[in-house]
VEXDRENNU-42738 format. One line per field, with one value per residue: residue number from 0; residue in one letter; x, y, z of N, C-alpha, C, O in turn. Coordinates in nm, 4 decimals, padded with zeros to 6 digits, always signed. Example, Ala and Ser with C-alpha at 12.3 -4.5 7.8 and 13.67 -1.06 7.14 Angstrom:
% VEXDRENNU-42738
n	[0 1] $
res	[a s] $
n_c1	[+01.3190 +01.2850] $
n_c2	[-00.5690 -00.2250] $
n_c3	[+00.7800 +00.7080] $
ca_c1	[+01.2300 +01.3670] $
ca_c2	[-00.4500 -00.1060] $
ca_c3	[+00.7800 +00.7140] $
c_c1	[+01.3200 +01.2900] $
c_c2	[-00.3300 +00.0030] $
c_c3	[+00.7800 +00.7870] $
o_c1	[+01.4236 +01.3409] $
o_c2	[-00.3319 +00.1138] $
o_c3	[+00.8465 +00.8039] $
This chain:
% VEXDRENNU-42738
n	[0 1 2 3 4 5 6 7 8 9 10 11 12 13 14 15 16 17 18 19 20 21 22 23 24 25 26 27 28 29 30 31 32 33 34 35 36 37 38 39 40 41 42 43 44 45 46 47 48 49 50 51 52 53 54 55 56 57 58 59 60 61 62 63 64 65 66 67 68 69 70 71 72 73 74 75 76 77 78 79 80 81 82 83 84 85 86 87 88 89 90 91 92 93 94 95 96 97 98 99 100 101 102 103 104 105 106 107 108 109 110 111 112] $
res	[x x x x x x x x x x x x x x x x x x x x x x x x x x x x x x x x x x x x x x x x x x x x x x x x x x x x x x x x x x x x x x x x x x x x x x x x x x x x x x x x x x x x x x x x x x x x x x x x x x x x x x x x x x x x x x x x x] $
n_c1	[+13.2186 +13.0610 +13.0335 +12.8645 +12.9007 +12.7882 +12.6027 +12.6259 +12.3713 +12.0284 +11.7867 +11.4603 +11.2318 +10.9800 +11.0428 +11.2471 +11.0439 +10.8921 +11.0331 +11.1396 +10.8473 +10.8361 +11.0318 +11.0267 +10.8205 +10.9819 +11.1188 +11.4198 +11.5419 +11.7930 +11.8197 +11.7056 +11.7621 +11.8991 +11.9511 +12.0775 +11.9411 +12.0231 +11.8294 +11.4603 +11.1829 +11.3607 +11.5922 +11.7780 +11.6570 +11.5385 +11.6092 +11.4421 +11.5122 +11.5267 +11.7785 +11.9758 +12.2368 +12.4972 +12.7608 +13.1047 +13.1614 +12.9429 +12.7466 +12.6141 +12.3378 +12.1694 +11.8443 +11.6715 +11.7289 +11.6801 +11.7730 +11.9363 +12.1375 +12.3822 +12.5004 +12.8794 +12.8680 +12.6036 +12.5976 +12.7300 +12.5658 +12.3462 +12.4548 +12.3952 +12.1409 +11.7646 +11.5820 +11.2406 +10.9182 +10.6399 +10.2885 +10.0087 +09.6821 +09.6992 +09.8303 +10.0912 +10.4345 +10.8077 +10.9953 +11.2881 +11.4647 +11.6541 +11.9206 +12.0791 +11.9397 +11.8769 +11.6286 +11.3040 +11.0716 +10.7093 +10.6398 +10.8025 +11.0269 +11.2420 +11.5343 +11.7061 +12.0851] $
n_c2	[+10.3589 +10.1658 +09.8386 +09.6227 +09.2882 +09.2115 +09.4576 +09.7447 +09.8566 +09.6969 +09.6063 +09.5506 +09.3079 +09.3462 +09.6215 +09.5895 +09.4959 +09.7022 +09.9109 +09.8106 +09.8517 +10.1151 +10.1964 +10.0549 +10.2487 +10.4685 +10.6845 +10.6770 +10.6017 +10.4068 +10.4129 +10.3626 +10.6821 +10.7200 +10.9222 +11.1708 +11.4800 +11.7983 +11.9494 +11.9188 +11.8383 +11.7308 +11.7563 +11.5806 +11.4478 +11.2035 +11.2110 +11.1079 +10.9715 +10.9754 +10.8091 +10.8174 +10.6630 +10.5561 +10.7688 +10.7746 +10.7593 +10.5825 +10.4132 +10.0871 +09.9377 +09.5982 +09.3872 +09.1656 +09.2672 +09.5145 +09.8158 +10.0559 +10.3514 +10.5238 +10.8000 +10.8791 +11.0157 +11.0352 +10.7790 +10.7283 +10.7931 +10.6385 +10.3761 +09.9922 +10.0410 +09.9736 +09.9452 +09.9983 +09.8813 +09.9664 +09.9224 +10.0238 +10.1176 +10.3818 +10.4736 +10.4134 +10.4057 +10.4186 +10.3601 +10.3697 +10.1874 +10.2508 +10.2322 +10.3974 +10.6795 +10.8912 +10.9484 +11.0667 +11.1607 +11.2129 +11.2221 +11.0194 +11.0691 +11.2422 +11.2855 +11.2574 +11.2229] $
n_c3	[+11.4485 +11.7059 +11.7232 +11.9334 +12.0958 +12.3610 +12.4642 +12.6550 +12.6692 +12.6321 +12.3853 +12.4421 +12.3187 +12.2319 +12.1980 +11.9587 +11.7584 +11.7369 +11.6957 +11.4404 +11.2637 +11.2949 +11.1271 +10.8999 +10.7879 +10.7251 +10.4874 +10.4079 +10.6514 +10.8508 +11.1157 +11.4684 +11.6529 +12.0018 +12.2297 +12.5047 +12.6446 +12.7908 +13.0666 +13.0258 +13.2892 +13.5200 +13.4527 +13.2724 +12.9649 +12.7810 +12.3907 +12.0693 +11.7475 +11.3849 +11.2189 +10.8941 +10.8773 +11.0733 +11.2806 +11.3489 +11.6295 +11.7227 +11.9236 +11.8325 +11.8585 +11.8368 +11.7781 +11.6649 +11.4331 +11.4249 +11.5015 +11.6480 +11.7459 +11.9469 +12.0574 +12.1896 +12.3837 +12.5174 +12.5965 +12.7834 +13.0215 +12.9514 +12.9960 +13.1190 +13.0217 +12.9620 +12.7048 +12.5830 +12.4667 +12.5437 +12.5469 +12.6833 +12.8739 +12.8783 +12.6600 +12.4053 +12.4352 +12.3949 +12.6678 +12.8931 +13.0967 +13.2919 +13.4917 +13.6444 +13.6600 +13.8898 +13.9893 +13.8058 +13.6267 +13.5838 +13.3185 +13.2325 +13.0411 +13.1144 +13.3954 +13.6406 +13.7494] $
ca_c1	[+13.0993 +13.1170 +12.8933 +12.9230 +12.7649 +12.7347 +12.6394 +12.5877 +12.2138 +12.0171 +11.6508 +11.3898 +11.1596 +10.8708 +11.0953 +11.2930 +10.9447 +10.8195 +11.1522 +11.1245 +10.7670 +10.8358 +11.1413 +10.9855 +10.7503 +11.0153 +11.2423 +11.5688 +11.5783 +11.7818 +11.8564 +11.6515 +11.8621 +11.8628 +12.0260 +12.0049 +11.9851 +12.0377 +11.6981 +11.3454 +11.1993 +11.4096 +11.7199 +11.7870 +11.5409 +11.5939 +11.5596 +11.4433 +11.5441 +11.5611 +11.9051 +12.0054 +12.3288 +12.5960 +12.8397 +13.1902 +13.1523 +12.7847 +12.7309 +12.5083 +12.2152 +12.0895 +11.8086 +11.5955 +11.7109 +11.6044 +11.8996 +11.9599 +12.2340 +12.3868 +12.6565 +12.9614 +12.8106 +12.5095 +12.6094 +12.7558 +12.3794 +12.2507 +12.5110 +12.2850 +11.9772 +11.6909 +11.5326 +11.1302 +10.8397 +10.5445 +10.1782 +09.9069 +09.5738 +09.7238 +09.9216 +10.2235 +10.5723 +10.9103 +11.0506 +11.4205 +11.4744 +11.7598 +11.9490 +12.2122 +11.8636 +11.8180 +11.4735 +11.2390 +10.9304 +10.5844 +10.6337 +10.8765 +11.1364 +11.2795 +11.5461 +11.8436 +12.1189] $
ca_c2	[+10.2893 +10.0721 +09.7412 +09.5304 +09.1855 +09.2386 +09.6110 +09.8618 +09.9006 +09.6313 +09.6522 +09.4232 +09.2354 +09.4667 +09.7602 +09.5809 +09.4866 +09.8311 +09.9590 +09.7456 +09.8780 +10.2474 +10.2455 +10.0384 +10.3578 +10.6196 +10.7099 +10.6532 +10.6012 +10.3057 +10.3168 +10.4987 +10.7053 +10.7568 +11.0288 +11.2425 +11.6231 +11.8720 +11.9550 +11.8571 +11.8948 +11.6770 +11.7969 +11.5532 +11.3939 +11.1417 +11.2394 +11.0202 +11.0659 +10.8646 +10.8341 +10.7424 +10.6230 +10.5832 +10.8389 +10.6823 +10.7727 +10.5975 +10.2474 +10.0051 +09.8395 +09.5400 +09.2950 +09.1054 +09.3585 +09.6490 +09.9247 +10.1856 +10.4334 +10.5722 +10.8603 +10.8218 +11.1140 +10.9816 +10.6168 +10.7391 +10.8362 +10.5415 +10.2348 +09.9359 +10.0657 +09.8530 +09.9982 +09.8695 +09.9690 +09.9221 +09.9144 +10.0359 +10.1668 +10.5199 +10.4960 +10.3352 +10.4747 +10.3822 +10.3431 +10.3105 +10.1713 +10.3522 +10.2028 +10.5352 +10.7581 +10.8606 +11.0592 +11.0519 +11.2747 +11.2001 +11.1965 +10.9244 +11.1128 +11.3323 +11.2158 +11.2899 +11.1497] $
ca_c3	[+11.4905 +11.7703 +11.7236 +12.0462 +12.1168 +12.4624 +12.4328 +12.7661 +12.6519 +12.5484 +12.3458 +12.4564 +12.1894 +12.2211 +12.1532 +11.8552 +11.6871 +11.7132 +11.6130 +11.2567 +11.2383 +11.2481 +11.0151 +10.7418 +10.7285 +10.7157 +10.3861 +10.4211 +10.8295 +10.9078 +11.2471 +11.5571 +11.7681 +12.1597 +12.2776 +12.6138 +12.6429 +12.9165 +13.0116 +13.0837 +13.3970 +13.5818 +13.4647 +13.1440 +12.8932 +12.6230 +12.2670 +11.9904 +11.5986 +11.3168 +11.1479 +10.7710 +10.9084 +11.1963 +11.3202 +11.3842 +11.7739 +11.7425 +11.9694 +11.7407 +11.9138 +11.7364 +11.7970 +11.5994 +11.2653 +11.4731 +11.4754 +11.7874 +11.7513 +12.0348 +12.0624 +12.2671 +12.5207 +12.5704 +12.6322 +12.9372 +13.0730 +12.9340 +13.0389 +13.1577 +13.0580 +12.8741 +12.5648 +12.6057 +12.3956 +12.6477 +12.4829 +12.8289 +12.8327 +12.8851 +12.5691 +12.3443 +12.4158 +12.4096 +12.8005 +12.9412 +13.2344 +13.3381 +13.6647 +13.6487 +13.7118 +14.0772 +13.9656 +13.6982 +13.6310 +13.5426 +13.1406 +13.1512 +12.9287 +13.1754 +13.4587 +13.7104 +13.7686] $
c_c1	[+13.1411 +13.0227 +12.9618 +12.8218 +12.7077 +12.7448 +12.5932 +12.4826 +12.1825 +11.8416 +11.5807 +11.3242 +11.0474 +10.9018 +11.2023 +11.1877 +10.8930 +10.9140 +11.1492 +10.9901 +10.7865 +10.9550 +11.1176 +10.9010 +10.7866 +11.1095 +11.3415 +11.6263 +11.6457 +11.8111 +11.7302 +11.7962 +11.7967 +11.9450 +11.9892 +12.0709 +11.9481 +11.8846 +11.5907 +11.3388 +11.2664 +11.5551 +11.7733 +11.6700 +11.6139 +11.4975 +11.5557 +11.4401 +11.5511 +11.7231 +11.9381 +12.1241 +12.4237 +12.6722 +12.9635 +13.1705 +13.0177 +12.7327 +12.6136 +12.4307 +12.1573 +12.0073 +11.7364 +11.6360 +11.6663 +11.7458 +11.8743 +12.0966 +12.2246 +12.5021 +12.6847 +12.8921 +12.7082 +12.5057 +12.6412 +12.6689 +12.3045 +12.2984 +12.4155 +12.1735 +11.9072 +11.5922 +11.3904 +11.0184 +10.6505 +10.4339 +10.0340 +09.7860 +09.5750 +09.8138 +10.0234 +10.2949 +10.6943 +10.9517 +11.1845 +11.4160 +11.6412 +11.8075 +12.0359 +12.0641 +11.8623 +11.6804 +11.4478 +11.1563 +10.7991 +10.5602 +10.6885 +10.9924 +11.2594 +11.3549 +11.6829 +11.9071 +12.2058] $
c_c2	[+10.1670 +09.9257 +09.6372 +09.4155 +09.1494 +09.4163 +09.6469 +09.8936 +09.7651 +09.6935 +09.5027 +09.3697 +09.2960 +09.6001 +09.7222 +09.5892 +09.6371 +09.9231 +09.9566 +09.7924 +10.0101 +10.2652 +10.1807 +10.1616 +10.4369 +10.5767 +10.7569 +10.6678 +10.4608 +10.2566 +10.4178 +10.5301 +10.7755 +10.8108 +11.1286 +11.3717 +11.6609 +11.9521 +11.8881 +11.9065 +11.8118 +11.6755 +11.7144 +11.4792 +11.3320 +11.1460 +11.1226 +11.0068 +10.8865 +10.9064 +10.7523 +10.5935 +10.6332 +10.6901 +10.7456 +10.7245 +10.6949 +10.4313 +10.1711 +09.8932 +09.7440 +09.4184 +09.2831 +09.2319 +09.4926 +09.7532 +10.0245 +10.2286 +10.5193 +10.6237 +10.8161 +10.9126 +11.0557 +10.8441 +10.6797 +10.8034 +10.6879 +10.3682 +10.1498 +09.9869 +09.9180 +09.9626 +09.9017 +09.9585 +09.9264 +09.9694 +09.9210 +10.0889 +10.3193 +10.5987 +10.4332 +10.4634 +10.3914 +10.4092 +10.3413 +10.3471 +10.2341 +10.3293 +10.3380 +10.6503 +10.7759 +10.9315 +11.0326 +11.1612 +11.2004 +11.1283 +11.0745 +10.9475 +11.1898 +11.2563 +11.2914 +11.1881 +11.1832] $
c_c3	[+11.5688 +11.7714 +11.8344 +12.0558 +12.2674 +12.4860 +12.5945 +12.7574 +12.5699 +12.5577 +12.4145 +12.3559 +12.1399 +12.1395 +12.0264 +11.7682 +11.6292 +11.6490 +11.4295 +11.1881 +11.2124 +11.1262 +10.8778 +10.6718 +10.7124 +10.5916 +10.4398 +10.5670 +10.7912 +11.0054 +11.3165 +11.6408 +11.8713 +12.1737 +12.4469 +12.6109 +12.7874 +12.8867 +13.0419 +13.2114 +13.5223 +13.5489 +13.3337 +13.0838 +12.7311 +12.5228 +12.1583 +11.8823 +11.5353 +11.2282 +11.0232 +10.7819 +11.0436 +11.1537 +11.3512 +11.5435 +11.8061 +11.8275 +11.8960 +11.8547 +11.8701 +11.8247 +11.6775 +11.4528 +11.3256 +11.5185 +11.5515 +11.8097 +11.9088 +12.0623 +12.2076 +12.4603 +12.6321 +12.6789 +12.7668 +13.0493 +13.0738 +12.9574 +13.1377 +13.1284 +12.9393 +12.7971 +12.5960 +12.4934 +12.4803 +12.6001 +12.5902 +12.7373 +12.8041 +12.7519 +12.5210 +12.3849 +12.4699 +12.5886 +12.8412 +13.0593 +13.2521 +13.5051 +13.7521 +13.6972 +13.8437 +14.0768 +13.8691 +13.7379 +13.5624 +13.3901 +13.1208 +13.0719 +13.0147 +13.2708 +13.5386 +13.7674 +13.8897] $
o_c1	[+13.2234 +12.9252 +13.0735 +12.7008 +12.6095 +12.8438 +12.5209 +12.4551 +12.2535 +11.7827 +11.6307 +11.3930 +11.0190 +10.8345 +11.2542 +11.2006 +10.8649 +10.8806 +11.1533 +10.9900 +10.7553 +10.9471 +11.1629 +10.8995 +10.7110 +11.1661 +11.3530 +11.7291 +11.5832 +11.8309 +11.6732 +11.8901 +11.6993 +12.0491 +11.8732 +12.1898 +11.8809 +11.8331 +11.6148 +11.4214 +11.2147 +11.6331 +11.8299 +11.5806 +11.6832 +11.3781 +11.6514 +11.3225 +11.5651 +11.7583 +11.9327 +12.1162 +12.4097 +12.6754 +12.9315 +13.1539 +12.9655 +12.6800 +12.5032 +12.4761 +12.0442 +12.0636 +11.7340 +11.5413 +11.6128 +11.8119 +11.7767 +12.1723 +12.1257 +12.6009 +12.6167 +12.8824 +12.7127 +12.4462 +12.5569 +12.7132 +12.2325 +12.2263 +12.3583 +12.0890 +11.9579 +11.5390 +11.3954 +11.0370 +10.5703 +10.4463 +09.9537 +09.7736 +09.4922 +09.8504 +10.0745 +10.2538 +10.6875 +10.9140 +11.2110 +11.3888 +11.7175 +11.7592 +12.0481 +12.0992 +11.8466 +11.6339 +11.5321 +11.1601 +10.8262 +10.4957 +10.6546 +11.0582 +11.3722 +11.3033 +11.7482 +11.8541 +12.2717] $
o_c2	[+10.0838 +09.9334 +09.5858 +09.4251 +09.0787 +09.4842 +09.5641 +09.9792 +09.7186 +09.7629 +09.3913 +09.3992 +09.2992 +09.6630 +09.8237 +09.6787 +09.6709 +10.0020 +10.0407 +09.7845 +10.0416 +10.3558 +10.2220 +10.1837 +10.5289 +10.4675 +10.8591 +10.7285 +10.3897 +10.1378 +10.5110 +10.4591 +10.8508 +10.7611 +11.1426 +11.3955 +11.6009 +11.9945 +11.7790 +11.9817 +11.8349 +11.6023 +11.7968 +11.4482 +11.3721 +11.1161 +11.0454 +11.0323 +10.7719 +11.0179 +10.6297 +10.4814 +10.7335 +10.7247 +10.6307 +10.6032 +10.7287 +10.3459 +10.2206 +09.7936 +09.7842 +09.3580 +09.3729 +09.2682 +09.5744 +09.6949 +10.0925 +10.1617 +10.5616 +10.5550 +10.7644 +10.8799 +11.0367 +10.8179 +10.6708 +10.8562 +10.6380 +10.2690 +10.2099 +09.9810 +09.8249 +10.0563 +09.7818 +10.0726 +09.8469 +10.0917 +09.8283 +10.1031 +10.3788 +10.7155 +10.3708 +10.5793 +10.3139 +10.5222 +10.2385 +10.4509 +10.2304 +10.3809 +10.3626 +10.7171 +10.6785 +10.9676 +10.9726 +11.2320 +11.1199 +11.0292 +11.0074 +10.8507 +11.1877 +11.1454 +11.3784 +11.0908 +11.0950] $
o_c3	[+11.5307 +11.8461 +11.8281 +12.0351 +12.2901 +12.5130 +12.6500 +12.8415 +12.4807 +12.6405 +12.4302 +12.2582 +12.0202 +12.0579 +11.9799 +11.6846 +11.5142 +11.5606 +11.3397 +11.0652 +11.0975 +11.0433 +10.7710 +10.5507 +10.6812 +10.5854 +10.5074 +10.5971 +10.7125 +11.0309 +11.2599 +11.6769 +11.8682 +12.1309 +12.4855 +12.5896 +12.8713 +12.7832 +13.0936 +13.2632 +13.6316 +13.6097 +13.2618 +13.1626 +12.6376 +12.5239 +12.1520 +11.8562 +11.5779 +11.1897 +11.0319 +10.7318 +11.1135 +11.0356 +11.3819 +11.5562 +11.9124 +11.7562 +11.9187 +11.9109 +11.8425 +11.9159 +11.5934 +11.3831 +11.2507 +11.6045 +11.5197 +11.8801 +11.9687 +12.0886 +12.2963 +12.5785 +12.7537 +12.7834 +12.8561 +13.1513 +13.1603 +12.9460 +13.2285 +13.2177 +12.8767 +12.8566 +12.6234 +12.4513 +12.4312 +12.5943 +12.5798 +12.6157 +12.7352 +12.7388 +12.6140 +12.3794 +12.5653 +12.6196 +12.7788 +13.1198 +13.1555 +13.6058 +13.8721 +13.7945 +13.9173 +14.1849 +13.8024 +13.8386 +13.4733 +13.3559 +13.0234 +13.0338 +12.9655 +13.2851 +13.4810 +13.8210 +13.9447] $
């Protein structure tokens, strides 16, 4: 487990808060994890899980007490990005800005690089 204090992904304050909100409601979650799979309609799409615990390959995300696992694979999809949890009229969902994307799709989840 790699815990960095200047990590390759950081969360914003929106998306730590909401972080600490969904995992007080789950048994025995204590981190979220971001991950990206091959896939979607833009060729990858990030997946979102809750995890009891780290993986030793797993980069540790921390703000405010809010915990984001992130395998070693992935990270290399997701270097620089920003973790956001954005609250519109069209809906709550988690966001990453993603500078490594050269495409996105519609959903938001989906992306090429």
């Amino acid at each position: 487990m790699t815990d960095v204090s200047t990590p390759d992904v950081t969360l914003t304050a929106s998306a730590a808060k909401r972080i600490n909100a969904i995992l007080a409601k789950q048994d025995g979650a204590a981190y979220l994890r971001v991950s990206v799979e091959g896939g979607g309609c833009s060729g990858f799409s990030y997946k979102f899980d809750f995890a009891p615990e780290a993986n030793g390959d797993d980069l540790v995300v921390e703000r405010d007490g809010a915990r984001v696992l992130i395998d070693e694979m992935s990270l290399e999809f997701l270097k620089g990005s920003e973790i956001d949890f954005a609250n519109e009229l069209i809906g709550a969902a988690f966001k990453i800005k993603n500078p490594n994307a050269t495409s996105g799709c519609g959903c938001g989840t989906s992306f090429s690089v």
